[in-house]
N, C-alpha and C positions, 0 to 999 in steps of 0.2 A: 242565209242565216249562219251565226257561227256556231258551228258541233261542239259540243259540251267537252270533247275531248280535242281541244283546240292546237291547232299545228301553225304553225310560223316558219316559214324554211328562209332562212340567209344566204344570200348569193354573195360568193365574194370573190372579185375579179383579179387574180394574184399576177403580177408579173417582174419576176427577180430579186422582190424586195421581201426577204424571206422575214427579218424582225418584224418588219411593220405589220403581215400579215398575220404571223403567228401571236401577235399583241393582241391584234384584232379578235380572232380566235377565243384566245384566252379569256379576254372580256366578259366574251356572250357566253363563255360556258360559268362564270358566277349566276347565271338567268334560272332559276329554280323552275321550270314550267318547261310544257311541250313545244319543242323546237328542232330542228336540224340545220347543218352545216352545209351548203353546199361550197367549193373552192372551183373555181377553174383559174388553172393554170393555162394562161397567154401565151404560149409556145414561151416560154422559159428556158426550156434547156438544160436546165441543173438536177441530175438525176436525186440526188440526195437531198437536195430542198423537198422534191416532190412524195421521199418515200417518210421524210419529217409532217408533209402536209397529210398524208395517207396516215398517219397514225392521230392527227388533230380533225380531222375532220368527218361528217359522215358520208360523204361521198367527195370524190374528188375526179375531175374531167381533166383530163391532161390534152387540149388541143394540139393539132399537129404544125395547124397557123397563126401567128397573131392575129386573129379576128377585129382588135380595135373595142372597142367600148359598149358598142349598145349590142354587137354581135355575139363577142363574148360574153355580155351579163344575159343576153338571149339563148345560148346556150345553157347555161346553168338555172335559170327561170324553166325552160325547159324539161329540164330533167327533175327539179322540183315540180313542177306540176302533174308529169306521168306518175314518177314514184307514189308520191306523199300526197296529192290533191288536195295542199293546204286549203285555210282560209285565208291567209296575206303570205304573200314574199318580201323580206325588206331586201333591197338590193343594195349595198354598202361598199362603200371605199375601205380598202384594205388598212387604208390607213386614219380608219374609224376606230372609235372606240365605245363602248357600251358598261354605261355607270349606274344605270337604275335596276334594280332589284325586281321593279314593276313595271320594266319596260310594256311587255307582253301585253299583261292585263291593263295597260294604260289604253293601248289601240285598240283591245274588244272593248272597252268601254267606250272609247272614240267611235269606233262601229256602228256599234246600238245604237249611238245619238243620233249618228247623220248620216251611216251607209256611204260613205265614203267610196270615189274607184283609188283614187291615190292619197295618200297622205305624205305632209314633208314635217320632220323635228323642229324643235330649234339646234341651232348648231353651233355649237360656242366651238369657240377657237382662241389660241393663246395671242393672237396679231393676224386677222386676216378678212377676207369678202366673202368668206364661207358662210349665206344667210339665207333666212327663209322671212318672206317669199323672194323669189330670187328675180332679179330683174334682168330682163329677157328681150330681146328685140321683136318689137310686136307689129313694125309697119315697113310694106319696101322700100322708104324711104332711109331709115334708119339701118335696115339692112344693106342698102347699096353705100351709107356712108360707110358701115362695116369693111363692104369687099374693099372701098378704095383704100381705106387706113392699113388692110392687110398689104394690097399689091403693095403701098407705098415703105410698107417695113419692110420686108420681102427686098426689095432694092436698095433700102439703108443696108441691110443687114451682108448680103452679100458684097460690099463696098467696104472697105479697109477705111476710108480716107470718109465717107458717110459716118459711120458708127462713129469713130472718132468724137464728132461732133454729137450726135444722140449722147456718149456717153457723160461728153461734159454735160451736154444741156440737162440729164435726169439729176447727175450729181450736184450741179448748182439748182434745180428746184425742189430737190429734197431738203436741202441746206436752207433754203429760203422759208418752203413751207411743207410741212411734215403730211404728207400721203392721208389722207381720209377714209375711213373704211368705214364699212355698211356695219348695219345693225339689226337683229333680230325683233320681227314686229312682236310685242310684248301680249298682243291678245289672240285667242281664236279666231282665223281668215276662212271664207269659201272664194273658192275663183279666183285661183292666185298659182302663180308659178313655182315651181317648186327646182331649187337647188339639185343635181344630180348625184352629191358621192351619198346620200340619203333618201332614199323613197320605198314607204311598206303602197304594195298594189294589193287589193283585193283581190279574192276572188272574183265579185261582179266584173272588175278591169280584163282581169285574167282570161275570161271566159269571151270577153268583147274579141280578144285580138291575137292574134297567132302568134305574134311577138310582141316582148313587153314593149322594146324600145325601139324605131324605128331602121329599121335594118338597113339602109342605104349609107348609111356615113359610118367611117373610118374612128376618127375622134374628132371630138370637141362641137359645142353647140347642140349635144342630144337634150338639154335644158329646152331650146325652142322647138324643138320638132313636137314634145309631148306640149310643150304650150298649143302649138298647132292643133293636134289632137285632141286635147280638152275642149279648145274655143269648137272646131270643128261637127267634135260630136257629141258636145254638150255634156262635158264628163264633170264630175265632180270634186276637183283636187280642191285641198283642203291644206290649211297650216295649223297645228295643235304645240303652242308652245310646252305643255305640259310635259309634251316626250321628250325628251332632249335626247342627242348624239355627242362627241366629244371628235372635230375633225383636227390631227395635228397639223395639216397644212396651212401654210401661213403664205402673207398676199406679200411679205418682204422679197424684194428680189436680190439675190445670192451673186451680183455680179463678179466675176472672176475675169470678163474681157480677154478668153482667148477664141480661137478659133473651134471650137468643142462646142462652145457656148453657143456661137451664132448658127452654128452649123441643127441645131435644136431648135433654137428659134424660127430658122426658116423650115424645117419641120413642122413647129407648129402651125405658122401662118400659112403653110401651104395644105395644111388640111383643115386649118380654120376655112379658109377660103374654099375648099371642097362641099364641105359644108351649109355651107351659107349662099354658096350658087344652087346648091340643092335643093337648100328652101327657098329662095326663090320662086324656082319654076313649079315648085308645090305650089305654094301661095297662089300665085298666078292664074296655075289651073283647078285651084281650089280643089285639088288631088285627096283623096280619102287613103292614109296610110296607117 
């Protein structure tokens, strides 16, 4: 049930990007209602960032390692739950922003409806696939076309004389025909995926599971691990257009074609691909995480 003197604690997963963070910040404190701030700082590094996040926040964790994504927001999920014993955590991308005056009071009302373990916003964006419900790889089929597409970037990407060719091919199909992006379902969903830089957990989720978000992967793909979890153990995510988030990142890509660039890419695909071997062998053994 939710306590009359209702708590919401914001986890927010900071790393080097001290504006976008402190935007975010700023946001949620126009929120008139009971809430707190949690920041963890991603091994960052920058002593003066973190003594500016020490004075915005109400609690701030300064890790000693880049933990990665669902580790990091499990740290700070964490220590909101010993401290404050909220009723929900929203766990938020830094580089969210919060525009409703009734944020709050929108998800206890959400509550009371349906008891909810997770809830996902809508999530407008100025150009990009930042959507709810989020679409997820749901079969090993689709996930092993996954791994291959990664291995096969992965060896574009380190190839000089490959990219080359990827670069004209995206540049002549975006010239030809303009990218398509997702769109927010326009009604109340149950049993639906939910987008990761936005998710409030209950307390019922909270009290289910040691960690919010599944501790084994690095980054990227912690979107299917909790779809995993849902289907699993029969949980009850939920899409409520009514809440909305505001995420600045956009689905345009910022080509610049040096070596920096790809050097990131194959960063990403090689811990997409960590990822995604991982669920795998969950899947498989129909593993309870």
């Amino acid at each position: 049930m939710v306590s009359d003197n209702v708590k919401l604690v914001f986890v927010i997963l900071h790393y080097k990007n001290i504006d976008d963070t402190l935007e975010c910040i700023k946001s949620i404190k126009k929120i008139h209602d009971a809430y707190r701030i949690v920041v963890v700082d991603n091994n960052s590094g920058i002593v003066d960032d973190d003594k500016t996040l020490a004075n915005w926040a109400d609690d701030l964790i300064i890790s000693q390692e880049n933990l990665g994504y669902a580790n990091g927001n499990n740290l700070g999920v964490s220590l909101a739950r010993k401290k404050y014993n909220p009723d929900f955590v929203a766990v938020i991308n830094n580089d969210t922003l919060i525009f409703q005056d009734d944020f709050i009071d929108k998800i206890i009302n959400t509550y009371k409806r349906c008891q909810f373990d997770a809830l996902g916003p809508k999530i407008i964006t100025n150009d990009g696939d930042s959507v709810n419900p989020f679409p997820t790889y749901r079969t090993l089929g689709e996930i092993d076309a996954a791994i291959k597409k990664s291995n096969r970037l992965i060896k574009i990407y380190e190839s000089k004389f490959k990219r080359f060719f990827l670069r004209c091919y995206i540049d002549f199909k975006h010239i030809i025909k303009k990218p398509k992006h997702l769109k927010n379902a326009t009604c109340y969903m149950e049993d639906v995926s939910l987008h990761g830089c936005a998710i409030v957990f209950s307390k019922k989720y909270l009290e289910k599971y040691k960690d919010c978000f599944f501790k084994g992967t690095f980054l990227y793909h912690e979107e299917e691990f909790l779809e995993y979890r849902r289907k699993r153990d029969k949980l009850k995510f939920i899409y409520d257009p009514s809440i909305e988030i505001f995420h600045k990142e956009g689905s345009s890509l910022n080509y610049n074609y040096d070596d920096n660039l790809y050097k990131k890419l194959i960063f990403r695909e090689k811990n997409v691909l960590k990822s995604l071997e991982t669920l795998k062998k969950i899947i498989k053994q129909n593993k309870k995480i």
